[in-house]
N, C-alpha and C positions, 0 to 999 in steps of 0.2 A: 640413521645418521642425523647427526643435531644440524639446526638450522644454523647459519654462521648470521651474524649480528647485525650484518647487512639488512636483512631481512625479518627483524622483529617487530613485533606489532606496532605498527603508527599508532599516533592520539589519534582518538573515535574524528572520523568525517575527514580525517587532513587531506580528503580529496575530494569534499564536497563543492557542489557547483555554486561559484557566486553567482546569483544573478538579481536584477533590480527587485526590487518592490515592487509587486504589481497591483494597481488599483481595484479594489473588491468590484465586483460587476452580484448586481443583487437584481439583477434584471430576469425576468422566463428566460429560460435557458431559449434557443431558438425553437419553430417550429418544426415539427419530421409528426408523422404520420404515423400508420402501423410498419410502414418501411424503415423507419427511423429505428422501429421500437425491433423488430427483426433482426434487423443487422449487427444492433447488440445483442447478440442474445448471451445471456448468463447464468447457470447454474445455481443459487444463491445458497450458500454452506450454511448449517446450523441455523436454518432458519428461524424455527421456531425456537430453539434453545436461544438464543440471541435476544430474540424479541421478548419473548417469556420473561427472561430473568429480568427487563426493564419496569416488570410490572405495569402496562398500559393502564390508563384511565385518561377518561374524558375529561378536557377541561388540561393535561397537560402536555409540556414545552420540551420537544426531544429533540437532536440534531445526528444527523445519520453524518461522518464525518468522511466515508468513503462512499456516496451514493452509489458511485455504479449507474447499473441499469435501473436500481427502484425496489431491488425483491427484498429486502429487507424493510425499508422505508414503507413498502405497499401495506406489509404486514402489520406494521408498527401503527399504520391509519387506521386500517380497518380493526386493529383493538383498543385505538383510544379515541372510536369515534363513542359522539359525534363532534366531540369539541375538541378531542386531541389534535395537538397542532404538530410538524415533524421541518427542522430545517434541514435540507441536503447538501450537502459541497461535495463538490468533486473538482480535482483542476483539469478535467478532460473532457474538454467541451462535446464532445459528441456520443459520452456516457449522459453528461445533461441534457441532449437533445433526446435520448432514447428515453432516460425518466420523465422527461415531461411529456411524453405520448402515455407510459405507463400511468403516471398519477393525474394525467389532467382529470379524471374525475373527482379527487377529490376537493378541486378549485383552491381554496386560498389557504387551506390546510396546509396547504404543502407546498414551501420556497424554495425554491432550488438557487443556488449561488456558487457561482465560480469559485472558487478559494483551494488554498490548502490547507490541509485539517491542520495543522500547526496554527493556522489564522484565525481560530473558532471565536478567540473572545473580540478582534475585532468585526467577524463575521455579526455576533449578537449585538455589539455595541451600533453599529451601522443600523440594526433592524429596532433598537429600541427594547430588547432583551437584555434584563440582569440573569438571571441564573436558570437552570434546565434541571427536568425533573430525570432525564436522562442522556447518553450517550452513546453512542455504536460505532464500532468502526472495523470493519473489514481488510484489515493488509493486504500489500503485495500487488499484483498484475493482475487482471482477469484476464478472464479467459477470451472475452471478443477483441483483448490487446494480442495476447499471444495468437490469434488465429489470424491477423493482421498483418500482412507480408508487411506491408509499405510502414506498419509503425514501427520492426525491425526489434520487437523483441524475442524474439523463437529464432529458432535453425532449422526451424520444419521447412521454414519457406524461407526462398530468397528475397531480400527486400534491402533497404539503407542500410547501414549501420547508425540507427535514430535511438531509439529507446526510452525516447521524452514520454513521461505521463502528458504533458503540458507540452505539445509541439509548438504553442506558441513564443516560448523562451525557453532561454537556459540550452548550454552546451550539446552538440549529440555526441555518442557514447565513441563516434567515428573521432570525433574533436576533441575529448576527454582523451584517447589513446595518444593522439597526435603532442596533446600541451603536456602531459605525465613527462618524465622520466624514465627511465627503467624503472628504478628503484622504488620510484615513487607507484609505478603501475604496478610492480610484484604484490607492491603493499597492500595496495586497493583487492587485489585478486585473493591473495592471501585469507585478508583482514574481513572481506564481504562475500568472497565464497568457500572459504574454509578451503582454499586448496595449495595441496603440499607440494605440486609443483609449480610455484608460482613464479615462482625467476625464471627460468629456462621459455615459461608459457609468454611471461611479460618481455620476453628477448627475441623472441619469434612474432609476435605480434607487431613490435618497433622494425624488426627488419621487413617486415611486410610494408608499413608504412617506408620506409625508406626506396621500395621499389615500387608505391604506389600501386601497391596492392593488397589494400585494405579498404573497399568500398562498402562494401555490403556483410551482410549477416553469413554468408556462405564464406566470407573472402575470412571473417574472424573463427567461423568455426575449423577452417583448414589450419588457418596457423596454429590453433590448440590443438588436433590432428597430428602435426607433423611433431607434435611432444608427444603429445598418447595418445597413442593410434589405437584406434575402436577395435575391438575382439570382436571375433564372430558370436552372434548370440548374447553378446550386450545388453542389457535393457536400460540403462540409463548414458548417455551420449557424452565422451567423455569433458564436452565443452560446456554439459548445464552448470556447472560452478561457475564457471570463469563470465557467460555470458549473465549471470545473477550478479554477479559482483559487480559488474560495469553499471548493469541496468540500478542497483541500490545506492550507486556512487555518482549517475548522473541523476536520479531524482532525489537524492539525500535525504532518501528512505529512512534511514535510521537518526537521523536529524530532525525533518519531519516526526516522525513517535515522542520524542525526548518531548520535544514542544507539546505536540495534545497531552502527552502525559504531567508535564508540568502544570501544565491549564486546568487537568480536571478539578482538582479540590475546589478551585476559586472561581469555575462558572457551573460547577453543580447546585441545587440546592441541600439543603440539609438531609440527608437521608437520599438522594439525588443517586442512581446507579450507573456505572459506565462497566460495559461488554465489550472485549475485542478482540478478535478473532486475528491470529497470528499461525503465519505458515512454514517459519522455519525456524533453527534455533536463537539468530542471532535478534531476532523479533520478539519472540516467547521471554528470552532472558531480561529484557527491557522491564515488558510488561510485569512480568511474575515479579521481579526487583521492588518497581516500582507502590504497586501496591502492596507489597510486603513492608517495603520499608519507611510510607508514606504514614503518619501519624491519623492525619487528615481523612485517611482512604482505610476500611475493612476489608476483606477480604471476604467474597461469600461461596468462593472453587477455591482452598486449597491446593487442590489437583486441577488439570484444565479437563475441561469439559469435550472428549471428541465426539468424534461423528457415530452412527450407530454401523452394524456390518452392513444394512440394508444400504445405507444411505453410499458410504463407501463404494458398495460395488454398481452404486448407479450416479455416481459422481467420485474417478479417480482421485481430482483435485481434494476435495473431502479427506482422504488417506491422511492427509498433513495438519489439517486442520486443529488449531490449540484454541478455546474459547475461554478467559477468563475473566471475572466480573468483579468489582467492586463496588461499596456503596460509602457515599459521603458521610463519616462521622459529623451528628451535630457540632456547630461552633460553638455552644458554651463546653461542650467537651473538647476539642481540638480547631482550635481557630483558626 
């Protein structure tokens, strides 16, 4: 059955989060311990293929744009030691508290800064940096967010309905369902998690809010439930789209990428490589686009780069994994 007209694709983001401008913080992420560094714990995908294709050497200037926990960034020090330097940003303060337990030894190599990877070039401009001999960036959620009741983006566990990378601003995804529309929430559900039932799911979710009951992450997975209800022997829940699409629409996920990906050419250097690792399609088509059809930017994976079987069946997250790389065409060639 065709979708009726109501419901076709919005312009990219029309339900992205305003929120202010927030001042860079270039400061040590806070202090945490090995407690710190624990409680994050994360898997770190393609590792070495990531790192690898950056070409490490000593002596240059790389900016890890999804820090995380550090496992990538760690890698990245210890093959452009001893002079390689690595900037991290993460806007989730307490993935920076975990990397600075991880990298404190390599002391002033390594700057961790609050930011969103969309912010990179004023990230550099702040520290006195023009251009980077590389790039990385990790998509999506990790994994000590989704194992996080209280940060409210899984259905494994009960917690808020938050879904913030950055709890410290911008809308929760409880508040985003509440200021939508219908229409405008079919959109979002639709357009960020590719799902075909998205009116009915987006109609069920507003009448929950109208009986105030729509608190928590249990309270959204039901209302997707009472659309399509889970078969016995399921393996995927029929609310993982819906809850992706809220959580990509309150961090403006795909908003976010357009920005670093517009940034790359003009804060790499010549020959300068950027890796990024993407996990599902509406993220891979960005990147793949991007470098395909940037003059600026070569291509060095045609195809993306996934994960091995090994790696896979010891990291499911891996399964999804798209690694694709670019390298800065010289400016007397493409300026």
């Amino acid at each position: 059955m065709k979708r009726r007209s109501q419901t076709q694709r919005p312009e990219r983001r029309a339900a992205a989060v305003s929120r202010p401008e927030p001042a860079l913080d270039v400061r040590p992420s806070p202090e945490g311990g090995d407690s710190e560094k624990n409680a994050f714990h994360h898997v770190t995908v393609l590792r070495g293929e990531t790192v690898g294709f950056l070409e490490p050497k000593s002596g240059g200037v790389y900016a890890d744009v999804t820090l995380g926990g550090g496992g990538h960034t760690e890698l990245l020090l210890e093959r452009s030691a001893p002079e390689g330097r690595v900037i991290g940003v993460d806007r989730d303060e307490r993935a920076l508290a975990a990397a600075r337990a991880r990298l404190e030894r390599f002391g002033e190599r390594a700057t961790l800064v609050h930011a969103e990877a969309s912010e990179l070039p004023k990230v550099l401009a702040s520290l006195g940096i023009e251009r980077l001999d590389g790039v990385m960036a990790d998509l999506g959620v990790s994994s000590p967010q989704l194992d996080d009741a209280g940060r409210g983006f899984s259905f494994r566990a009960a917690g808020p309905l938050d879904m913030r990378m950055d709890p410290s601003q911008g809308e929760t995804a409880r508040e985003l369902c509440e200021r939508l529309d219908e229409t405008e929430l079919a959109n979002v559900i639709y357009q960020y998690g590719e799902e075909r039932k998205s009116r009915p799911i987006a109609r069920s979710i507003k009448r929950a809010i109208e009986e105030n009951a729509l608190e928590t992450t249990d309270d959204l997975r039901a209302a997707v439930h009472r659309v399509i209800r889970p078969k016995h022997g399921q393996r995927i829940d029929p609310a993982t789209r819906t809850f992706q699409a809220l959580r990509i629409a309150v961090n403006d996920e795909l908003g976010q990428l357009e920005g670093l990906l517009a940034c790359l050419p003009d804060v790499l250097e010549d020959g300068g490589i950027a890796s990024i690792i993407s996990f599902h399609s509406l993220e891979d088509r960005l990147v793949k686009n991007a470098f395909r059809d940037d003059a600026r930017m070569e291509r060095m994976t045609k195809k993306p780069v996934v994960a091995t079987d090994e790696e896979a069946a010891g990291n499911p997250r891996a399964r999804s994994a798209k690694l694709r790389v670019a390298r800065r065409v010289p400016r007397e060639v493409a300026p």
